[in-house]
Wavefront OBJ file of the C-alpha trace (Angstrom):
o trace
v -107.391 -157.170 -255.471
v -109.836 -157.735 -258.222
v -111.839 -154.924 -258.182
v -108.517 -152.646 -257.241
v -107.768 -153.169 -260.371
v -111.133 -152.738 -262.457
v -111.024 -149.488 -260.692
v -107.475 -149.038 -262.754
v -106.090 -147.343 -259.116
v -101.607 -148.251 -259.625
v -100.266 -151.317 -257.959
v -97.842 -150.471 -254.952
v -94.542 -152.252 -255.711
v -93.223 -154.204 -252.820
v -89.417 -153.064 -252.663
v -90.549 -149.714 -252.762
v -92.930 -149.627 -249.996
v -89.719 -151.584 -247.929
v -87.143 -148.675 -249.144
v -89.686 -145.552 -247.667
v -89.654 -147.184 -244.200
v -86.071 -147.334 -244.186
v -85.586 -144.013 -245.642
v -87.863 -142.622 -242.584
v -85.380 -144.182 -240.034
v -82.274 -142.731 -240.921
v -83.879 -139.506 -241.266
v -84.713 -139.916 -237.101
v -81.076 -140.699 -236.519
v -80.084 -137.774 -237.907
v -82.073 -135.233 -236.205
v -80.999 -136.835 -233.002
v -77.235 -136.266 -233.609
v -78.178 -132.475 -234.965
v -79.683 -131.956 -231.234
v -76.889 -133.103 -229.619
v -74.486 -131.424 -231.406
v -76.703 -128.286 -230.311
v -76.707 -129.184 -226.870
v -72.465 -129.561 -226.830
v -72.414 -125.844 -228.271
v -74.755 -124.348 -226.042
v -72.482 -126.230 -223.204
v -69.227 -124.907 -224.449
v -70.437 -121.407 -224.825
v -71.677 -121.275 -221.321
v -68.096 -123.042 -219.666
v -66.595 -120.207 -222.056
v -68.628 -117.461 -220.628
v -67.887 -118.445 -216.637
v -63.704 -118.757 -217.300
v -63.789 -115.414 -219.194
v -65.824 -114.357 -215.758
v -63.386 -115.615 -213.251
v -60.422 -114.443 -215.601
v -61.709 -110.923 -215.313
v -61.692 -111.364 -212.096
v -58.098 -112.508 -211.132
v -56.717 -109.842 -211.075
v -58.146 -108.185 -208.382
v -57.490 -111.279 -206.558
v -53.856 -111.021 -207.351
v -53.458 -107.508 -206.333
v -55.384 -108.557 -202.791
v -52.578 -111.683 -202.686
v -49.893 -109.121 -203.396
v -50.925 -107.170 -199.708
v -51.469 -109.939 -197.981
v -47.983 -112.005 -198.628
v -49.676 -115.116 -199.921
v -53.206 -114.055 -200.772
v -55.275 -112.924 -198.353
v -57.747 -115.665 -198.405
v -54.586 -118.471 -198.220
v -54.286 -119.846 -194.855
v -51.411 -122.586 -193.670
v -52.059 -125.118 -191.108
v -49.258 -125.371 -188.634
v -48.589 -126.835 -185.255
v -47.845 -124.306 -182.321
v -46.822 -124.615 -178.461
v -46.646 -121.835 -175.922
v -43.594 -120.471 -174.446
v -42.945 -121.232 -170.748
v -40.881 -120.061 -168.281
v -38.635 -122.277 -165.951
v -35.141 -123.654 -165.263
v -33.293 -126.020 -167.575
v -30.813 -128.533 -166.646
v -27.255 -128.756 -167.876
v -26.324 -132.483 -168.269
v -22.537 -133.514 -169.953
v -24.115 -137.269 -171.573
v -21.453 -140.231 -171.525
v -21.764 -143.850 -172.290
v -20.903 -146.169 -169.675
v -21.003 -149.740 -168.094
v -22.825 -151.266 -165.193
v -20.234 -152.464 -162.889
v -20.359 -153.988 -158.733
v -18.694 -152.238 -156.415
v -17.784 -156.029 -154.984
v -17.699 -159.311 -157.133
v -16.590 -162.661 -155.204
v -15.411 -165.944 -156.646
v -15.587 -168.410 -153.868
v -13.466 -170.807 -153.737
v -12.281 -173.684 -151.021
v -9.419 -173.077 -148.665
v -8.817 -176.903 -147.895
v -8.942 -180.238 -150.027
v -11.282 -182.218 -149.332
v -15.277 -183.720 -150.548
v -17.743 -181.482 -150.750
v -20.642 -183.229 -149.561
v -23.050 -180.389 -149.308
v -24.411 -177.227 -151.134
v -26.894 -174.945 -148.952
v -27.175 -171.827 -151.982
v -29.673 -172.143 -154.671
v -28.647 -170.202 -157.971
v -29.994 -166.835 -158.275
v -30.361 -166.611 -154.496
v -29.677 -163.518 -152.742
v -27.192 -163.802 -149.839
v -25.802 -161.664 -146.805
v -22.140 -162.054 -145.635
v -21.682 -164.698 -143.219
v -24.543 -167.246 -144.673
v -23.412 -170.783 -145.273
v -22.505 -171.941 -148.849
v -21.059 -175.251 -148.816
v -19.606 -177.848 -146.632
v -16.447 -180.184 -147.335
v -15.851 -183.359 -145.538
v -14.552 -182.236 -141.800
v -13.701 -185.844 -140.395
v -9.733 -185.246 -141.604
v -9.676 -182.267 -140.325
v -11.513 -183.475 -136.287
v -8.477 -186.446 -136.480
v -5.858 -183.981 -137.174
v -7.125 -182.047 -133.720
v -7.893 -185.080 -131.835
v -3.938 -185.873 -132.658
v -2.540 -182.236 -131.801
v -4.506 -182.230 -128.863
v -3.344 -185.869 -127.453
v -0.146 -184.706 -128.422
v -0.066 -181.793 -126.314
v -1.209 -183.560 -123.192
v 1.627 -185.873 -123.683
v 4.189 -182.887 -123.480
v 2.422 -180.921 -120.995
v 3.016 -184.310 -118.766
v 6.595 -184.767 -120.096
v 7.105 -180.784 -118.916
v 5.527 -181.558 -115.625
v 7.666 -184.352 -114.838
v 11.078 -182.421 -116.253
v 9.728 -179.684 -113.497
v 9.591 -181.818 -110.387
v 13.016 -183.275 -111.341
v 14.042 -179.256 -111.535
v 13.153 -178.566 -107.990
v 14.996 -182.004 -107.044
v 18.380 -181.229 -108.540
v 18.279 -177.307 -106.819
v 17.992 -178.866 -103.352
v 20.983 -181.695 -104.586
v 22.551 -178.855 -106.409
v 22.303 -177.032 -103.150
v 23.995 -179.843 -100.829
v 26.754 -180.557 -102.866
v 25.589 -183.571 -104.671
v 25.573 -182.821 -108.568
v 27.352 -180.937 -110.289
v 26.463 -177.617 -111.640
v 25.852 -178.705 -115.294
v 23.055 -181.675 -114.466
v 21.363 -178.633 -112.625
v 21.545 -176.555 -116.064
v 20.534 -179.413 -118.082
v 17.161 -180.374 -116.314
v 16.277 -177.008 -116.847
v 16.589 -177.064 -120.077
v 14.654 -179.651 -120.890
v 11.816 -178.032 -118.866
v 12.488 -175.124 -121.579
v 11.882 -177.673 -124.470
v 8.640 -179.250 -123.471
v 7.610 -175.707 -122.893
v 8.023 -175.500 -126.895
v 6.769 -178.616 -127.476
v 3.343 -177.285 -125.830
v 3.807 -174.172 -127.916
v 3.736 -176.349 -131.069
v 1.452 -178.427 -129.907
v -1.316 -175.310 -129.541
v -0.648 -174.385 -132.770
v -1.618 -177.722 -134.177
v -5.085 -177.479 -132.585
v -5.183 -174.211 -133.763
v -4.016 -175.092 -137.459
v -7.052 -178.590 -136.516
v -9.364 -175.897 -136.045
v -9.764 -173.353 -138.576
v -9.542 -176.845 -141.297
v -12.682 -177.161 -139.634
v -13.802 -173.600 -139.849
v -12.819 -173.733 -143.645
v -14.748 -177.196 -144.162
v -17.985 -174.783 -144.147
v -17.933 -172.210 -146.734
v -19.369 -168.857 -146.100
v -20.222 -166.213 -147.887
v -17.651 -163.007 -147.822
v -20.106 -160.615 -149.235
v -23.742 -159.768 -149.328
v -25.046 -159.853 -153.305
v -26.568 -162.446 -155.495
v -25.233 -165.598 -156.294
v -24.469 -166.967 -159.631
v -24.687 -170.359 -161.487
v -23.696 -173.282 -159.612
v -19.697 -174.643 -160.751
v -18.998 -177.411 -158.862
v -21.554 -179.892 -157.906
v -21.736 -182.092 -154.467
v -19.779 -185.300 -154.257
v -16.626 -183.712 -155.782
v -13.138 -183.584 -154.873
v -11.915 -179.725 -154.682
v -8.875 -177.945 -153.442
v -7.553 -174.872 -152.368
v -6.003 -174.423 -155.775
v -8.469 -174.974 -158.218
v -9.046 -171.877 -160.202
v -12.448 -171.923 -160.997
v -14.074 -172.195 -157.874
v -17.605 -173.160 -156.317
v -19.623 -170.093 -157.001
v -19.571 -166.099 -157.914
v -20.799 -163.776 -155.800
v -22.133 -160.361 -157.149
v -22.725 -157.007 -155.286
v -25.816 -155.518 -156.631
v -27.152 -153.054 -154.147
v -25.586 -150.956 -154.228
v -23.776 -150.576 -157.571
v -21.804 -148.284 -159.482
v -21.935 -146.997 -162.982
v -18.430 -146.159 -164.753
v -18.844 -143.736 -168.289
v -16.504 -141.880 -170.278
v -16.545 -138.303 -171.211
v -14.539 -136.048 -173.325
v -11.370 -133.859 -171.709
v -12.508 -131.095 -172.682
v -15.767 -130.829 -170.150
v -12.755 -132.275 -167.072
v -12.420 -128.742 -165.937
v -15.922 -127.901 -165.351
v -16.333 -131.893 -163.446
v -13.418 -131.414 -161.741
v -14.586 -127.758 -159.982
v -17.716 -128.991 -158.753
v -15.608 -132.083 -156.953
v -12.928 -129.418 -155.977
v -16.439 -127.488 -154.690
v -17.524 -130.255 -152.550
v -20.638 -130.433 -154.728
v -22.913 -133.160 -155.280
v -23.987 -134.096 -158.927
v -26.403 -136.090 -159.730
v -25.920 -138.380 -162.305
v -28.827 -140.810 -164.414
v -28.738 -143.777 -166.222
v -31.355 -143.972 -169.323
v -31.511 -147.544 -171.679
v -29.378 -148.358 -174.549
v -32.091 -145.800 -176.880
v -31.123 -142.972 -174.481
v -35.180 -142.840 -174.108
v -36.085 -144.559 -171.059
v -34.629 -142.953 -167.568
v -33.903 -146.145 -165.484
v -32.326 -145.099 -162.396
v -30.564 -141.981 -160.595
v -27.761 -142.006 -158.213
v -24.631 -139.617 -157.667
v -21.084 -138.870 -158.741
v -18.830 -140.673 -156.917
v -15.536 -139.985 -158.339
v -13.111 -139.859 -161.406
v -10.363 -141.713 -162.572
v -6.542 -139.922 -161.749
v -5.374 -139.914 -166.029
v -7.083 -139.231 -169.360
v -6.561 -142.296 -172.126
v -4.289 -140.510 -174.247
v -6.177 -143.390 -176.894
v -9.550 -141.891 -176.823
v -8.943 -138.186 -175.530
v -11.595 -139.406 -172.904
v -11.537 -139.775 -168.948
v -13.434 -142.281 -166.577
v -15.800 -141.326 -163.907
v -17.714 -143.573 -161.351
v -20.905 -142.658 -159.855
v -22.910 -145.216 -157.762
v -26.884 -145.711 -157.580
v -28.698 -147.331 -154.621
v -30.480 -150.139 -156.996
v -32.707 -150.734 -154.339
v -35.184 -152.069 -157.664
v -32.040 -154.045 -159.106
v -33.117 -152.818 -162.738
v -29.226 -152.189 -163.231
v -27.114 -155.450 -163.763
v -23.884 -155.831 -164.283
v -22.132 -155.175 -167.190
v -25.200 -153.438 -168.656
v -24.741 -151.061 -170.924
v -26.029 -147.414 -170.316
v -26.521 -143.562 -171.284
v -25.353 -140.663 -168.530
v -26.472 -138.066 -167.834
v -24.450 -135.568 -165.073
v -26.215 -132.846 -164.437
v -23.277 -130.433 -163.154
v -25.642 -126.855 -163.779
v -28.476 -125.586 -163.872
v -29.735 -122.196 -165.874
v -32.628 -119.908 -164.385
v -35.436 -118.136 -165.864
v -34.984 -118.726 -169.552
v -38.371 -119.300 -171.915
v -38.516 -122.626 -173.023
v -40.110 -123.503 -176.305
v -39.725 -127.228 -178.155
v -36.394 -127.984 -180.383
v -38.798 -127.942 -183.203
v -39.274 -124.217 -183.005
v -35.801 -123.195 -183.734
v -34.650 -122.191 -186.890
v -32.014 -120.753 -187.726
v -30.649 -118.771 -191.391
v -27.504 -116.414 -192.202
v -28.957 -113.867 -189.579
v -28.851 -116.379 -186.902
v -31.851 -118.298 -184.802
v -35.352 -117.220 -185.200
v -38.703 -118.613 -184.252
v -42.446 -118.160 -186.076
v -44.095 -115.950 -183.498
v -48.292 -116.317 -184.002
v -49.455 -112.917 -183.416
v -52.797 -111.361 -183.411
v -54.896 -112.182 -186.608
v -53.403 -115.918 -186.296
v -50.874 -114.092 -188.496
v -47.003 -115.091 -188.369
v -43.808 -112.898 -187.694
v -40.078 -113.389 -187.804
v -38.778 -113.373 -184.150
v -34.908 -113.172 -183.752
v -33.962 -115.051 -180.664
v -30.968 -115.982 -178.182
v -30.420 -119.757 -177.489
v -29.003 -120.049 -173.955
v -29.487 -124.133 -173.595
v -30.208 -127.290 -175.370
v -31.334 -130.035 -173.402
v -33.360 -132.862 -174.879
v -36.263 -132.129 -176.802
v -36.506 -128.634 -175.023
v -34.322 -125.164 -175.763
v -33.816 -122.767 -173.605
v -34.206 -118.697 -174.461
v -32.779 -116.313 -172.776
v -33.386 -113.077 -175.166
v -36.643 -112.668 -177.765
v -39.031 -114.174 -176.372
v -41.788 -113.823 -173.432
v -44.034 -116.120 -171.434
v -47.438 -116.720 -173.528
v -46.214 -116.044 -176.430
v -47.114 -118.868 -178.991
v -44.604 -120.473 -181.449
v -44.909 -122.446 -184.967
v -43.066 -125.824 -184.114
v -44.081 -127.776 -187.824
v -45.015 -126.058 -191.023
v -43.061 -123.526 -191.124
v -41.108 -124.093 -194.701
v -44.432 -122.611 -195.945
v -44.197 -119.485 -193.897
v -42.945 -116.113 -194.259
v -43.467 -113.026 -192.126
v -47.116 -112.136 -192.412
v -48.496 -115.267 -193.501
v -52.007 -116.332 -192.134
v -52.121 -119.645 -189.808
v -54.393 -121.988 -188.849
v -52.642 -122.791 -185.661
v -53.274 -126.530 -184.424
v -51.863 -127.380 -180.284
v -49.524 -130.379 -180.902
v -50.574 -133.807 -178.878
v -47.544 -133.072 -176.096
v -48.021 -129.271 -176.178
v -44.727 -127.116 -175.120
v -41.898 -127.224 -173.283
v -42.002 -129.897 -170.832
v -42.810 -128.234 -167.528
v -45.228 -125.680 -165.296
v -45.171 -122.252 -165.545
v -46.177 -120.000 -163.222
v -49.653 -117.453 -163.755
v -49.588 -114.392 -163.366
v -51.964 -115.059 -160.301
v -49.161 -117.236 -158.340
v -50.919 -120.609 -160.123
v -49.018 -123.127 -161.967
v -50.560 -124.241 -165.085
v -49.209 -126.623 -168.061
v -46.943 -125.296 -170.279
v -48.920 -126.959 -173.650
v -52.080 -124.162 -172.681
v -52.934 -122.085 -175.900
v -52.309 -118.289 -176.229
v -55.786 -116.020 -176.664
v -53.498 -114.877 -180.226
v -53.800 -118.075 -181.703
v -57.058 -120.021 -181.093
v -56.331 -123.598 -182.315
v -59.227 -124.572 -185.338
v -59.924 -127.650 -186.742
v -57.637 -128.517 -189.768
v -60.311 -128.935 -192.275
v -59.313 -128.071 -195.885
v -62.101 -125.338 -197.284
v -65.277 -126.658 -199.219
v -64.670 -126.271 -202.864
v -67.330 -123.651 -204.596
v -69.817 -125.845 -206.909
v -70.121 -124.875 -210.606
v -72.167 -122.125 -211.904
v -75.651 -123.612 -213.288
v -78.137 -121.773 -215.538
v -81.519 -122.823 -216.009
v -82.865 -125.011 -218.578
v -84.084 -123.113 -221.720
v -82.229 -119.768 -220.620
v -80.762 -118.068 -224.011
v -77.266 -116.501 -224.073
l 1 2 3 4 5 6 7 8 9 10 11 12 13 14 15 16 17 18 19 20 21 22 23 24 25 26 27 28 29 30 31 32 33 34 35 36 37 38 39 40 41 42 43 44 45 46 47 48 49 50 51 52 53 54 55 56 57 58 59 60 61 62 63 64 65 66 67 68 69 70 71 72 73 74 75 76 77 78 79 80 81 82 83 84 85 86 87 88 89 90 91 92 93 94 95 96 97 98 99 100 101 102 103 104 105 106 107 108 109 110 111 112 113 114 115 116 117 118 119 120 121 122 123 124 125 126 127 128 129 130 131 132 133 134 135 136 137 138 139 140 141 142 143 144 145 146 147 148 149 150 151 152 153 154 155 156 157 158 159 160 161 162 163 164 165 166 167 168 169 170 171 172 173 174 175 176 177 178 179 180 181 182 183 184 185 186 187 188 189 190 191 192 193 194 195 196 197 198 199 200 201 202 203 204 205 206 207 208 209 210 211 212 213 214 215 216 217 218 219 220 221 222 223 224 225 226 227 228 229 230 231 232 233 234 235 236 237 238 239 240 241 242 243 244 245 246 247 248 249 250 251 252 253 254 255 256 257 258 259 260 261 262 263 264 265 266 267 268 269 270 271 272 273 274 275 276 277 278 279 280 281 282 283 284 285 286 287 288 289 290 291 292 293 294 295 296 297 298 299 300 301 302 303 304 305 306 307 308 309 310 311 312 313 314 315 316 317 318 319 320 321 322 323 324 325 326 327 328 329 330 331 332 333 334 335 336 337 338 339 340 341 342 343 344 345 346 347 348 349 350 351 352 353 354 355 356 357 358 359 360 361 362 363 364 365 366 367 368 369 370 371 372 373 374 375 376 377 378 379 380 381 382 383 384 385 386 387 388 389 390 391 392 393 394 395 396 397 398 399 400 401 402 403 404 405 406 407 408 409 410 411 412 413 414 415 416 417 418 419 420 421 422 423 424 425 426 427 428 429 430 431 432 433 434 435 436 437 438 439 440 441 442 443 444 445 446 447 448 449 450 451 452 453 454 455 456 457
């Protein structure tokens, strides 16, 4: 620094050397915020430039939406079945109760010990099969007694009959009198009733014995056990050793209203045969099918209701007694009407009406007569034809001349064949050549309009 200065050049202060780099810093900083305050701009001006673009351009959109209901590019996804044609059942539904045509409590018909039980519980039995014993040694003295007793009297009478014959031929010579002839016959006329009453005690002896070993009356299952072996029962005990229940076959008594007795009552008048079925306690399941048997002679006056019994064969024994179940008693059928699903229906002040997919997968308001309800099914017997395809979800987003994207629902339509035009039966879910179901994909959205870097506006 020595000759720096004998060449008299200025000394460079320290704090101001330190205050230039710092200056030169902030000066950096601020040309990066003025570019990217230029960048934002040039940004905004373009997003500006693209809304004006697609503003000027709405209304021709609109005016295209106007003509086409709800813009001709909007499509709705809906669900659609095909009408069918077939038959559709007339059922009058009733809640009833499982109940056997036969139910048994058997009980003993002499005192005595039981001493053996041949049934196990839950067993299945047929009329005639052996139960129970009781104790029959009382009951073989008591006909060892009548019948020593009887052989006494049938001596005593033979006896009282040989003296007979003797007093006749006394009688006869002059001997006795009249009234000892009269009185030896009568006492061969008492030990003739003593034999008579003797008989009946070995007959009485007898059927004890018969009724020491219990049979069974009817042919059904047998219940839980009552009494066990070793007891003392009687003829008057109420409970009883065991219940018997009929279970095939077995009969189903339901209720309906009085109002549907007429039409029941002609079919019975008729001679007809209804059918009736028994579906679970969800009125989903079918469980078994038998026939009307009969109804009750009075209406409960309580419940504005009358009883009817039908019986099923319950050759499966799914039906138990005092289950409860749905009816259904089919008592008509109706021909030849287009069946479409329940879900199709709607209905406004003008009446029913159904979303008809038409050519162009495009929707129209079809009017429509409902002949029958039954289940998840509806029968039509005026607006519509075999083929034609119906909406049967979506339509609160429909009016007449909206654009579909029909989808075929997982159980198709009406439940049921229909018959081809070439004499073949084919399912009634099979799509219409009007409506070809599409995947229900939702459109790819258009990506954003990009200029190229360094393009001027």
């Amino acid at each position: 620094m020595g000759h720096l200065k004998s060449m008299g050049l200025p000394e460079l202060d320290t704090h101001t050397a330190e205050r230039a780099r710092t200056g030169g810093h902030g000066r950096a900083w601020i040309w990066l915020v003025a570019a990217a305050v230029a960048i934002g701009g040039w940004y905004y001006r373009s997003s500006h430039a693209n809304d004006q673009q697609n503003a000027a351009a709405a209304p021709a959109g609109g005016a295209a939406a106007a003509k086409g209901g709800r813009g001709a590019n909007l499509t709705v996804p809906v669900v659609v079945a095909t009408t069918t044609k077939g038959d559709l059942p007339v059922y009058l539904n009733g809640l009833g109760t499982v109940t056997p045509l036969n139910t048994v409590s058997v009980r003993s018909r002499v005192d005595g010990q039981l001493i053996n039980v041949v049934f196990k519980e839950g067993q299945y039995v047929k009329a005639g099969d052996l139960l129970a014993e009781i104790d029959p040694r009382p009951f073989q003295v008591q006909l060892e007694q009548a019948e020593g007793q009887l052989a006494k009297d049938m001596a005593q009478r033979k006896d009282a009959e040989v003296n007979l014959e003797r007093y006749k031929l006394l009688f006869q010579e002059g001997v006795i009198p009249k009234q000892q002839l009269d009185t030896q016959a009568a006492s061969v006329g008492q030990f003739d009733g003593a034999i008579k009453t003797d008989q009946g005690q070995i007959d009485n002896a007898k059927l004890q014995l018969t009724y020491a070993r219990i049979t069974s009356p009817i042919s059904g299952r047998v219940g839980l056990r009552l009494v066990d072996p070793g007891n003392i029962v009687h003829a008057t005990d109420s409970n009883g050793l065991v219940i018997i229940t009929q279970l095939q076959p077995i009969s189903v008594i339901f209720t309906l209203p009085q109002d549907q007795l007429p039409q029941v009552f002609e079919k019975i008048h008729k001679g007809a045969q209804m059918g009736v079925e028994a579906y679970d306690r969800d009125n989903t399941q079918k469980i078994a099918g038998g026939k009307l048997l009969t109804i009750d002679n009075q209406i409960d006056p309580a419940t504005g209701t009358y009883k009817l019994k039908a019986v099923f064969d319950n050759e499966d024994n799914i039906l138990f007694p005092n289950q409860f179940v749905n009816t259904h008693l089919l008592v008509d059928t109706k021909r030849n009407l287009s069946l479409v699903p329940v879900a199709a229906i709607q209905r406004g002040p003008q009446g029913t009406y159904v979303y008809v997919v038409g050519a162009g997968n495009t929707v129209k308001i079809q009017p429509v007569t409902v002949a029958q309800t039954t289940s998840g099914t509806v029968g039509i017997s005026e607006g519509l034809e075999v083929g034609q395809t119906v909406v049967t979800d979506g339509q609160d987003k429909l009016q007449d001349g909206t654009k579909v994207v029909p989808n075929t629902s997982p159980t198709g339509s009406a439940v049921g064949t229909v018959g081809t035009r070439d004499g073949t039966s084919s399912p009634m879910n099979a799509a219409t050549p009007a409506a070809v179901p599409q995947q229900n994909t939702p459109p790819k959205p258009h990506a954003p309009a990009q200029t190229r870097k360094g393009s001027k506006r």
